[in-house]
N, CA, C and O atoms as a GROMACS GRO file, in nm:
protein
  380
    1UNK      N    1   7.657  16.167   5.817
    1UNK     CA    2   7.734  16.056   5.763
    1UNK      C    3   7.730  15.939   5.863
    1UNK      O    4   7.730  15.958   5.984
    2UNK      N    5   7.725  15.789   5.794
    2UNK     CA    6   7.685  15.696   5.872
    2UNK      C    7   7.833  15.629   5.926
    2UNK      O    8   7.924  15.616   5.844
    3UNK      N    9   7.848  15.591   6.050
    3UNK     CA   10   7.983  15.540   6.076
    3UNK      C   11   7.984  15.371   5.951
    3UNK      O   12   7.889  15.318   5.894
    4UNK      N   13   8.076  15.348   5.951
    4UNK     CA   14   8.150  15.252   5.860
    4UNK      C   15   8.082  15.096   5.939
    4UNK      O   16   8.091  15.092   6.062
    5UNK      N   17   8.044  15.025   5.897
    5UNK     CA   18   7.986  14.903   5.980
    5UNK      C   19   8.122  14.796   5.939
    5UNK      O   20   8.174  14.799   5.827
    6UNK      N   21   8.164  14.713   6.039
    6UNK     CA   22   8.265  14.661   6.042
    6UNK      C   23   8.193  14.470   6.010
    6UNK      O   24   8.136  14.396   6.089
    7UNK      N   25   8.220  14.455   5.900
    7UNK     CA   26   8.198  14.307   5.922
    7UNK      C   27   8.246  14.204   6.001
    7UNK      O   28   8.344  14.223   6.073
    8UNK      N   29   8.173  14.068   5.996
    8UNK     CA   30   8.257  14.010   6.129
    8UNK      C   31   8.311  13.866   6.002
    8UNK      O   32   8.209  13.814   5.955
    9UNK      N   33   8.401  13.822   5.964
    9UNK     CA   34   8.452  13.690   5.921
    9UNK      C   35   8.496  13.591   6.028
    9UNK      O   36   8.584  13.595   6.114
   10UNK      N   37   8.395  13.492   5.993
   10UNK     CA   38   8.417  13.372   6.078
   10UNK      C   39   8.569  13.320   6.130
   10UNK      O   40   8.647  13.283   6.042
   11UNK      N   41   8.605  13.317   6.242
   11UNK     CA   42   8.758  13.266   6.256
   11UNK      C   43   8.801  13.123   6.308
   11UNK      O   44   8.916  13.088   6.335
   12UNK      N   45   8.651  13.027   6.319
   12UNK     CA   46   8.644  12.917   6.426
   12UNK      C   47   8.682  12.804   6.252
   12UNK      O   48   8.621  12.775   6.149
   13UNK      N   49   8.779  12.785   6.298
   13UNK     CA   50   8.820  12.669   6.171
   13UNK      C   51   8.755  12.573   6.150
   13UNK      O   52   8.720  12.534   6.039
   14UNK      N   53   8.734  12.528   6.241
   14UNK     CA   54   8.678  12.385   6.250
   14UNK      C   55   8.532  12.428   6.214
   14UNK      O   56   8.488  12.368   6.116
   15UNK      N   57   8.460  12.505   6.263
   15UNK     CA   58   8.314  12.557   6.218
   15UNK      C   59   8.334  12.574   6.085
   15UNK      O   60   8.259  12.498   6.024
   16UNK      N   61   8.410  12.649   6.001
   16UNK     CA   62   8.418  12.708   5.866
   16UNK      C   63   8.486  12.559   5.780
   16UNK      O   64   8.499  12.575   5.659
   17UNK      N   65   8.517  12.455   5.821
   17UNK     CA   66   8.520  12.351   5.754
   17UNK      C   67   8.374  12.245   5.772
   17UNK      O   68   8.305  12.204   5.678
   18UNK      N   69   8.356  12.222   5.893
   18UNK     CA   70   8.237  12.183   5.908
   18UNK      C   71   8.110  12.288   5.777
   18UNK      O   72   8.045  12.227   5.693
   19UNK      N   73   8.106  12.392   5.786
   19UNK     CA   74   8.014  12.503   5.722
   19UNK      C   75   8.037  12.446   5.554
   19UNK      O   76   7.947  12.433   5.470
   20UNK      N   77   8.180  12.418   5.535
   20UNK     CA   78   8.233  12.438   5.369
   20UNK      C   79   8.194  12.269   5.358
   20UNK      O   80   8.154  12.221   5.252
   21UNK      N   81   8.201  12.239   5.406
   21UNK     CA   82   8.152  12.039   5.359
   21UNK      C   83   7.998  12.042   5.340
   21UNK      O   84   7.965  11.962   5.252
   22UNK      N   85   7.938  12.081   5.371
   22UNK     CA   86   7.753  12.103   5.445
   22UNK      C   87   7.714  12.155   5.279
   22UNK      O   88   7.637  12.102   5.200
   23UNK      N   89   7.813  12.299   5.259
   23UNK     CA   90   7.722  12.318   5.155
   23UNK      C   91   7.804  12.272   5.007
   23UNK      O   92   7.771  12.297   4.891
   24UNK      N   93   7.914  12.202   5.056
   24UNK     CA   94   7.959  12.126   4.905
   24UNK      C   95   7.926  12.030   4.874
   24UNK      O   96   7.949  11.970   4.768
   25UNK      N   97   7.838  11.985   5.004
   25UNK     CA   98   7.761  11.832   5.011
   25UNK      C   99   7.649  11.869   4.943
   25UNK      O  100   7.612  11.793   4.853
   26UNK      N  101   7.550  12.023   4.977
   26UNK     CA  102   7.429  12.053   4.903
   26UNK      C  103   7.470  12.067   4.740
   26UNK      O  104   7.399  12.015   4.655
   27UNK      N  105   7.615  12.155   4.698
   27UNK     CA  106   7.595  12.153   4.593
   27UNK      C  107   7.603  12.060   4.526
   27UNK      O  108   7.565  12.072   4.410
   28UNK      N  109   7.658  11.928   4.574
   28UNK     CA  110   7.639  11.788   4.502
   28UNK      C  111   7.521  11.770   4.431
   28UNK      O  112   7.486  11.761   4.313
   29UNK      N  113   7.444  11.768   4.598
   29UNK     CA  114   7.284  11.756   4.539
   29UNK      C  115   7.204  11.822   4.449
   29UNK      O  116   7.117  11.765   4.383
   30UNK      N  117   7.225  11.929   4.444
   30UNK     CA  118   7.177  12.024   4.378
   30UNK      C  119   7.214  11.989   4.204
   30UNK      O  120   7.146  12.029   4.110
   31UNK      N  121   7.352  11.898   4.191
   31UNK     CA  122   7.345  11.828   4.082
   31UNK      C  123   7.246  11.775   4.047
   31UNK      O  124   7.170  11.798   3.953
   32UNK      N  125   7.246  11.686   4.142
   32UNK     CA  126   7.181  11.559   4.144
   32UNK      C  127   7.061  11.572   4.085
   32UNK      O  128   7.024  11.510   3.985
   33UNK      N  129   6.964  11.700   4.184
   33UNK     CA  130   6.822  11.720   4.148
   33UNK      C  131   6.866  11.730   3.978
   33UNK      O  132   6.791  11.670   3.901
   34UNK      N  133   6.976  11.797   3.924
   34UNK     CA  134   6.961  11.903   3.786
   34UNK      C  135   6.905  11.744   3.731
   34UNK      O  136   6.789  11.717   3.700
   35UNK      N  137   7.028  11.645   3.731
   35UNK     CA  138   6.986  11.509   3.678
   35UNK      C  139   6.875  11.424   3.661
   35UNK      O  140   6.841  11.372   3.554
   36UNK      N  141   6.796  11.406   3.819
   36UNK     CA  142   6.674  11.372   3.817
   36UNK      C  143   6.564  11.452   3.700
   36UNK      O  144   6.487  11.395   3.623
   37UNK      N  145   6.583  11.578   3.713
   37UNK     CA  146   6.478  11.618   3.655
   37UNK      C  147   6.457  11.604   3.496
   37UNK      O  148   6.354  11.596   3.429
   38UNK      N  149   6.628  11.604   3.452
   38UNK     CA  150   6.629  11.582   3.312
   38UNK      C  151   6.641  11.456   3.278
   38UNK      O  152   6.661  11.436   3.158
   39UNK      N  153   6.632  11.336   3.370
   39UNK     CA  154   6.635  11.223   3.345
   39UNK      C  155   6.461  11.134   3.390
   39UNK      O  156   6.445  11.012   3.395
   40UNK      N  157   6.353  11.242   3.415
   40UNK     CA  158   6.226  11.278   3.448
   40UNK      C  159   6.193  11.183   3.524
   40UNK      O  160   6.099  11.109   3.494
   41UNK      N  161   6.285  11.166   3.670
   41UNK     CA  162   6.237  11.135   3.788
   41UNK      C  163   6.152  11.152   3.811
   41UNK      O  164   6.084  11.236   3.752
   42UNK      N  165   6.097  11.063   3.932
   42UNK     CA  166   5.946  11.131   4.016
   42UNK      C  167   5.922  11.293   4.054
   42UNK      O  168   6.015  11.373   4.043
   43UNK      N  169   5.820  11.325   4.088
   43UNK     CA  170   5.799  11.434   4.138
   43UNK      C  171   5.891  11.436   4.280
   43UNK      O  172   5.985  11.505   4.318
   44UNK      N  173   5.804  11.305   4.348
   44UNK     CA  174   5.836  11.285   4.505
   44UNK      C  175   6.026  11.260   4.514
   44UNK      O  176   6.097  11.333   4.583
   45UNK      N  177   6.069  11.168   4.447
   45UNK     CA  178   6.188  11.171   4.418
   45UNK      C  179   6.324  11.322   4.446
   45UNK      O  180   6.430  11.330   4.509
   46UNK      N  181   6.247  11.415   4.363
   46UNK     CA  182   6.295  11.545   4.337
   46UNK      C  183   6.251  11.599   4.444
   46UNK      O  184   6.333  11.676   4.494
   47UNK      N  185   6.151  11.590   4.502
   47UNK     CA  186   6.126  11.737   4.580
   47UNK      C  187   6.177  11.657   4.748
   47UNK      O  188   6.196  11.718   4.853
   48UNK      N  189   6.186  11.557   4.733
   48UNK     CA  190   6.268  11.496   4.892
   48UNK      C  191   6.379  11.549   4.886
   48UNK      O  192   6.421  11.616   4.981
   49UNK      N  193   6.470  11.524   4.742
   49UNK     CA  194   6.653  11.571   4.738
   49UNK      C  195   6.678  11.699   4.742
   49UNK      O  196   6.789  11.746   4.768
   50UNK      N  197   6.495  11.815   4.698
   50UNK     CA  198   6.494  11.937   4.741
   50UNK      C  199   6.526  11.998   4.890
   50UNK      O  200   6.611  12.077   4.931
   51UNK      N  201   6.414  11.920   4.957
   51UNK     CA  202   6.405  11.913   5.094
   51UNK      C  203   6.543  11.919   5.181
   51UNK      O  204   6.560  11.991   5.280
   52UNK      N  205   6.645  11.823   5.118
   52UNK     CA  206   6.745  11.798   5.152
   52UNK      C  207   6.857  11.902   5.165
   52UNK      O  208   6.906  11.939   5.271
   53UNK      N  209   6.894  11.950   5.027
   53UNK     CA  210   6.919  12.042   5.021
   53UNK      C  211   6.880  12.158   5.098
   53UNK      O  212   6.952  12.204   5.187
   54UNK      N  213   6.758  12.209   5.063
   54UNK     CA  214   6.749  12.316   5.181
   54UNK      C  215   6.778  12.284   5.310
   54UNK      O  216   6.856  12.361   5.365
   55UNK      N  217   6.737  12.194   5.372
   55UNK     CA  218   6.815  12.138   5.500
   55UNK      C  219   6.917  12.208   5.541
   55UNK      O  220   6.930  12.295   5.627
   56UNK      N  221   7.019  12.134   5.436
   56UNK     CA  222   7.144  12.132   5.424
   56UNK      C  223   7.195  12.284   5.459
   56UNK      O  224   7.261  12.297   5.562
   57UNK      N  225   7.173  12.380   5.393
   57UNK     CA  226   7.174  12.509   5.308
   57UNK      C  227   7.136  12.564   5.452
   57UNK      O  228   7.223  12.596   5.534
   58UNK      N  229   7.010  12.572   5.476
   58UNK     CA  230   6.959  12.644   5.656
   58UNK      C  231   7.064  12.609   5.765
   58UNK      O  232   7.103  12.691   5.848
   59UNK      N  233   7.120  12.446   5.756
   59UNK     CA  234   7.178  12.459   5.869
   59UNK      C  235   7.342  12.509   5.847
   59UNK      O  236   7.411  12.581   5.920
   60UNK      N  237   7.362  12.466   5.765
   60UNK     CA  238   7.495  12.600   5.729
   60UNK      C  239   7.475  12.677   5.792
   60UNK      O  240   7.504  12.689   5.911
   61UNK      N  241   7.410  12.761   5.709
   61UNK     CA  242   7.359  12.907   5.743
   61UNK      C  243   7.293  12.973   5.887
   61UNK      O  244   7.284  13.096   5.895
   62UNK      N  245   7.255  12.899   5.983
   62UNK     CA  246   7.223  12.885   6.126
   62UNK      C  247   7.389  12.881   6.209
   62UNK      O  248   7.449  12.961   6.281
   63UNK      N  249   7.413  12.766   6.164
   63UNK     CA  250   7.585  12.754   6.213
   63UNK      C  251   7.663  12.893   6.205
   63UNK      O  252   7.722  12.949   6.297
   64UNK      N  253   7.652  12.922   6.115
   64UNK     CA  254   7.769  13.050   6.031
   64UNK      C  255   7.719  13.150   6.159
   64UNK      O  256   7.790  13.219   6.232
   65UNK      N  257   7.599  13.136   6.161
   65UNK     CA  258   7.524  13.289   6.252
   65UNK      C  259   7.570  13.250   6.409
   65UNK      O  260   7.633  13.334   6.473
   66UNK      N  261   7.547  13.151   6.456
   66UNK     CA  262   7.575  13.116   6.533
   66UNK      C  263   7.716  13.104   6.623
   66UNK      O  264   7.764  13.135   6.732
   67UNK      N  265   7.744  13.043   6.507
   67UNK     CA  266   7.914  13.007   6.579
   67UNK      C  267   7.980  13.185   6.530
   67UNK      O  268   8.100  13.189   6.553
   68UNK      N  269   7.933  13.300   6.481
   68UNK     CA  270   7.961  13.414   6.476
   68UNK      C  271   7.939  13.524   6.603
   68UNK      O  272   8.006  13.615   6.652
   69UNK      N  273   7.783  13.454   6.628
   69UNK     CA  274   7.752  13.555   6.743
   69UNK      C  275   7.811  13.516   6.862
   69UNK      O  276   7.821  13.591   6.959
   70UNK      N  277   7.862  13.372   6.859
   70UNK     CA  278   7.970  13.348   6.972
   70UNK      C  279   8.067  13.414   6.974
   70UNK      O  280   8.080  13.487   7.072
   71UNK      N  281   8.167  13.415   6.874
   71UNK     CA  282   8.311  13.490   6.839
   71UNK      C  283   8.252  13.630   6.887
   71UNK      O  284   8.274  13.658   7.004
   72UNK      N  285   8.167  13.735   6.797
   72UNK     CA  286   8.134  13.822   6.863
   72UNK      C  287   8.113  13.898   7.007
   72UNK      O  288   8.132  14.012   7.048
   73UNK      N  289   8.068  13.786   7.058
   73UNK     CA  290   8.014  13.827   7.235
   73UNK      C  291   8.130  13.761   7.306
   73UNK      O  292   8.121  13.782   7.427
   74UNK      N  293   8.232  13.692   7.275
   74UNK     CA  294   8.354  13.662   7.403
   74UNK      C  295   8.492  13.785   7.328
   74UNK      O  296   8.594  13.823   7.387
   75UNK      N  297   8.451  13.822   7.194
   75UNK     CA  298   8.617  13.893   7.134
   75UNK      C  299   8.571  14.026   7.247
   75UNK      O  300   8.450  14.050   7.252
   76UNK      N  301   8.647  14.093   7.319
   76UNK     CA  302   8.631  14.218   7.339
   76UNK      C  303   8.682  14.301   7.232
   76UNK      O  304   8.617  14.405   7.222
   77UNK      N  305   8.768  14.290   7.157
   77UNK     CA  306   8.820  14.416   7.025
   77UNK      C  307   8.656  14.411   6.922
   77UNK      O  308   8.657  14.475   6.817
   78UNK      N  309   8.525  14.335   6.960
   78UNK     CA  310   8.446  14.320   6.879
   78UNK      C  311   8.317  14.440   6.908
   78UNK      O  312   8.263  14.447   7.018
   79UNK      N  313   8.278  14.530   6.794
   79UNK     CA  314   8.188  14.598   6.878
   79UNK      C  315   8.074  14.531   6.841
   79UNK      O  316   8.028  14.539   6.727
   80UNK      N  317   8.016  14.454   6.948
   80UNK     CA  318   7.912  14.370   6.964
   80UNK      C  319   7.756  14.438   6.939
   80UNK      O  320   7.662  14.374   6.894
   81UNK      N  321   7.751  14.577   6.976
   81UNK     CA  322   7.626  14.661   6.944
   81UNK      C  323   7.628  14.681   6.858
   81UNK      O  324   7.512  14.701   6.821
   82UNK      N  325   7.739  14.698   6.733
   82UNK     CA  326   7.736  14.690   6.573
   82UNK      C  327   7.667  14.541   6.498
   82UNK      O  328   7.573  14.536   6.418
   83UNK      N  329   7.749  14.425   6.555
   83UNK     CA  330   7.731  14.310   6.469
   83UNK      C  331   7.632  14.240   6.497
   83UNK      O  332   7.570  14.184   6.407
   84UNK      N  333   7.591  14.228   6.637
   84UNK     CA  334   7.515  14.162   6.702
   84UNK      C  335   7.361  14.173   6.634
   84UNK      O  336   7.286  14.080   6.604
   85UNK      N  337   7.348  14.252   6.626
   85UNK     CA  338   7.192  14.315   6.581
   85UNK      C  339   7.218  14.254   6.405
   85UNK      O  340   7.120  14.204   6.348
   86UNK      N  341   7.314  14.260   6.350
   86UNK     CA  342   7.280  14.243   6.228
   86UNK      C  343   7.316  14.115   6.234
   86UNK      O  344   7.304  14.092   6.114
   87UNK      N  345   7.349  14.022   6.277
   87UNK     CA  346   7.359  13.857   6.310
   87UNK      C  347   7.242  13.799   6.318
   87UNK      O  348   7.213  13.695   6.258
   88UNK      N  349   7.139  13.883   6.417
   88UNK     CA  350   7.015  13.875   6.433
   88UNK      C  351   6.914  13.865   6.312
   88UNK      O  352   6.826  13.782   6.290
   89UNK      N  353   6.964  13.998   6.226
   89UNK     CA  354   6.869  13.993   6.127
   89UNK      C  355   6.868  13.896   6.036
   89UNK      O  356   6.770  13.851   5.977
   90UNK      N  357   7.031  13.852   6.019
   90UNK     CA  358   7.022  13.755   5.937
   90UNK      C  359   6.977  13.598   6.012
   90UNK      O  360   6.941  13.509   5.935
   91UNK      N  361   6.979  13.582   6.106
   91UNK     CA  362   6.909  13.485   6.164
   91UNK      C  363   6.748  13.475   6.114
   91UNK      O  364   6.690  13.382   6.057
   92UNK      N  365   6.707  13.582   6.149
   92UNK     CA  366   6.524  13.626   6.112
   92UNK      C  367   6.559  13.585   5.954
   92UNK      O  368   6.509  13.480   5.914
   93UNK      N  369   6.606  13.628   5.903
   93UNK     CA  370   6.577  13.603   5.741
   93UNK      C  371   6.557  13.447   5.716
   93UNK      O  372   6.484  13.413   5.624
   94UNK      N  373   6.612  13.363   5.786
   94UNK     CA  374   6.653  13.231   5.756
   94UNK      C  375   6.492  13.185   5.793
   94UNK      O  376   6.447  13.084   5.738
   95UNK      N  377   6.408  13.262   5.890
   95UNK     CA  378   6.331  13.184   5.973
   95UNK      C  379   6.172  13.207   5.912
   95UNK      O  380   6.077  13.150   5.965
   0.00000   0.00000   0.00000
């Protein structure tokens, strides 16, 4: 039987508001593209506000990992040989 893996939830406020603006700003865009496309924008048009978006979306998602594996490695109640490695992986996924 496998021990229980303990998730880690972000606790840095200011990161997790910074994080929640980033991608409510992408899902704007992500309107936006829906619009362009049904309003049959450029190609180039669309795939820049794509660009953007993903941007957007990676660096969230870099942050989140980041400002986590910090919390992780200064909490001592954190078991860091549990989370750490899987912080990692999700880092690799992004990359």
């Amino acid at each position: 039987m496998t021990a229980k893996k303990t998730p880690h939830v972000l606790q840095d406020q200011a990161q997790l508001e910074s994080i929640t603006k980033r991608v409510k700003r992408a899902n704007g865009q992500m309107g936006a593209i829906v619009r362009m496309l049904e309003e049959g924008r450029s190609c180039e048009d669309i795939v820049t506000q794509m660009a953007a978006v993903a941007k957007a979306v990676n660096t969230a998602a870099f942050t989140l990992i980041s400002a986590s594996l910090k919390e992780c490695l200064v909490d001592p109640d954190t078991d860091a040989d549990d989370i750490v490695p899987r912080l990692q992986k999700l880092f690799l996924s992004l990359a």
